[in-house]
C-alpha positions as CSV (number, residue, x, y, z in Angstrom):
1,X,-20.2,-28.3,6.3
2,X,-20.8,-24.6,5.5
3,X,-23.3,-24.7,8.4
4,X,-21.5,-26.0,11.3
5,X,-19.8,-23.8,13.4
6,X,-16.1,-24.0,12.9
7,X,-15.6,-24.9,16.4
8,X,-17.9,-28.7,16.1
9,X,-15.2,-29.9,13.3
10,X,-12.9,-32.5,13.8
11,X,-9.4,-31.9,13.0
12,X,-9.7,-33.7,10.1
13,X,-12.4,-31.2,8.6
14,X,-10.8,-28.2,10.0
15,X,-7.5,-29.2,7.5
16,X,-9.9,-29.4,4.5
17,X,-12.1,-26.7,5.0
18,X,-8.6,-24.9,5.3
19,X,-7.7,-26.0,1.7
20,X,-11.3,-24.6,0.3
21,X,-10.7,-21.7,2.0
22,X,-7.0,-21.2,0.7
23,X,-8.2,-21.9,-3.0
24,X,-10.8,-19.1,-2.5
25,X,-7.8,-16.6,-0.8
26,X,-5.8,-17.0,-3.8
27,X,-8.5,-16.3,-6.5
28,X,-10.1,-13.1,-4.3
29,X,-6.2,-11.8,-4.4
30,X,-5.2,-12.2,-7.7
31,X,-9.1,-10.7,-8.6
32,X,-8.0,-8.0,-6.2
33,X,-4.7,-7.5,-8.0
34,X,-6.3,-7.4,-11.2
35,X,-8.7,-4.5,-10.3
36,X,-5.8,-2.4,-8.2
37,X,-4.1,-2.6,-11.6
38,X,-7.3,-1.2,-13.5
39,X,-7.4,1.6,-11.2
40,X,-3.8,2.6,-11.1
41,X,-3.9,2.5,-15.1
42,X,-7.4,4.9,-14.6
43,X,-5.0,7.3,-12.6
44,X,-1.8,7.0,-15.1
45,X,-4.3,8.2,-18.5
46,X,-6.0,10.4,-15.7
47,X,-9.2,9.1,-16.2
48,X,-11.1,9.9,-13.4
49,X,-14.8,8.1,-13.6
50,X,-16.8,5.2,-13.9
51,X,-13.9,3.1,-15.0
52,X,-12.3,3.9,-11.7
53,X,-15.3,3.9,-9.4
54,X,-16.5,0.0,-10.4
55,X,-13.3,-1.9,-9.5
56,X,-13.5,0.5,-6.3
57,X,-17.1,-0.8,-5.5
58,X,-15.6,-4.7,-6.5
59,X,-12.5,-4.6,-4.3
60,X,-14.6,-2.9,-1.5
61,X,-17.0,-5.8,-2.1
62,X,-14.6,-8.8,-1.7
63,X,-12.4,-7.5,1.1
64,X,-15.9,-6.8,2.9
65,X,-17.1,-10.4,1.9
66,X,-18.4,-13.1,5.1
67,X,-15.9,-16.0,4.3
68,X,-12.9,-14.0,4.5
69,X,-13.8,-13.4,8.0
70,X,-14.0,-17.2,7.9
71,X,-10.7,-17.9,6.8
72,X,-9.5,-15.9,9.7
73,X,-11.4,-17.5,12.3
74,X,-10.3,-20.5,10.9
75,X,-6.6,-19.5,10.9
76,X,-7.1,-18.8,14.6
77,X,-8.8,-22.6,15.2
78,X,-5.8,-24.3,13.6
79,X,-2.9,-22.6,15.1
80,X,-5.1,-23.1,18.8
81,X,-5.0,-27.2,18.0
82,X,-1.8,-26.6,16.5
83,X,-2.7,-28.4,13.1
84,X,-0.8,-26.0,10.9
């Protein structure tokens, strides 16, 4: 399914890819959380360094990552069809 454009599914599996995709939202925020909250604890013992820089790279990372671009375009099919 990962190959087809998301414009050939059926409804059907537009409303599960929409549940992978929701699973994988939840995990990259709460990873994105986590690594906000490593940072802001570098800044409060003013630590300045590679324990700041490397959740940096890592948030960087998963906001830049393909499938959330996915997961909007997908957003975008459903409320078009009007399946959310």
């Amino acid at each position: 399914m990962e190959n087809k454009e998301l414009s050939e599914l059926t409804d059907q599996e537009l409303l599960q890819e929409a549940k992978k995709l929701r699973s994988f939202s939840v995990t990259n925020g709460l990873l994105i959380g986590f690594l906000i909250g490593i940072v802001v604890y570098s800044i409060i013992k003013h630590s300045f360094g590679l324990l700041m820089l490397i959740p940096l790279y890592f948030i960087y990372k998963m906001i830049n990552d393909p499938k959330n671009k996915r997961v909007k375009e997908l957003e975008t099919l459903l409320k078009d069809r009007n399946l959310k």
